[in-house]
C-alpha positions in Angstrom: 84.2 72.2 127.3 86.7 75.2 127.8 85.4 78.2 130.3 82.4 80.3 130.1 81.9 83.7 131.1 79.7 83.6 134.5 78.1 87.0 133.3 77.2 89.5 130.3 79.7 92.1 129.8 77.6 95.2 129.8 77.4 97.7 126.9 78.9 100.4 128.7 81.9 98.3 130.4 82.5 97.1 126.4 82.2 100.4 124.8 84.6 101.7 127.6 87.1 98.8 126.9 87.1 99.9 123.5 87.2 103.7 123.9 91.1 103.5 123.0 90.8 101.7 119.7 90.1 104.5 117.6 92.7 105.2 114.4 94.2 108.5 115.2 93.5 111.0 112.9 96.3 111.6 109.7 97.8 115.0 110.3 98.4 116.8 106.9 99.9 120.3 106.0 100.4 121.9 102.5 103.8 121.5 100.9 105.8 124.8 100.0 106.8 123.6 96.8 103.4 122.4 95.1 101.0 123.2 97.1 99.4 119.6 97.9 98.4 118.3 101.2 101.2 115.9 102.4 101.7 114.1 106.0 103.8 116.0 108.4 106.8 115.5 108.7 107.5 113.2 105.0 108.5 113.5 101.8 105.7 115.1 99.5 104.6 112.3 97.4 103.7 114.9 94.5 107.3 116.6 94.2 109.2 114.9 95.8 110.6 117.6 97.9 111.4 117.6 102.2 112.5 120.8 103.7 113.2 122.5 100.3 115.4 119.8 99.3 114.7 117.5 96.6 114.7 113.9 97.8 113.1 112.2 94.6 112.8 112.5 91.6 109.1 111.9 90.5 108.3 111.7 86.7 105.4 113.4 85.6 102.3 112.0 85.8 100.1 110.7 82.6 96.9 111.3 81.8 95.0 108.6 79.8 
């Protein structure tokens, strides 16, 4: 039989272990060009634009 702990971990000494592993937050500004919300930082996924180059070309999008 492998190890056992000789004693419960408490709630608090658990939650305070874990206080760290939150997902940080995704920090988002509106691109110049069109107007959508886009990471910092990135390409905008909408127009394809970075710094007021254009970086891809996207294709229109179709509606169904």
């Amino acid at each position: 039989m492998p190890p056992q702990p000789k004693r419960k971990i408490s709630k608090g000494r658990r939650d305070r272990r874990r206080a760290h592993d939150a997902l940080p937050a995704v920090h988002l500004v509106r691109c110049p060009q069109c107007g959508s919300m886009r990471k910092a930082h990135h390409v905008c996924p909408d127009c394809g634009t970075y710094k007021g180059e254009t970086i891809l070309e996207i294709e229109a999008k179709k509606k169904s």
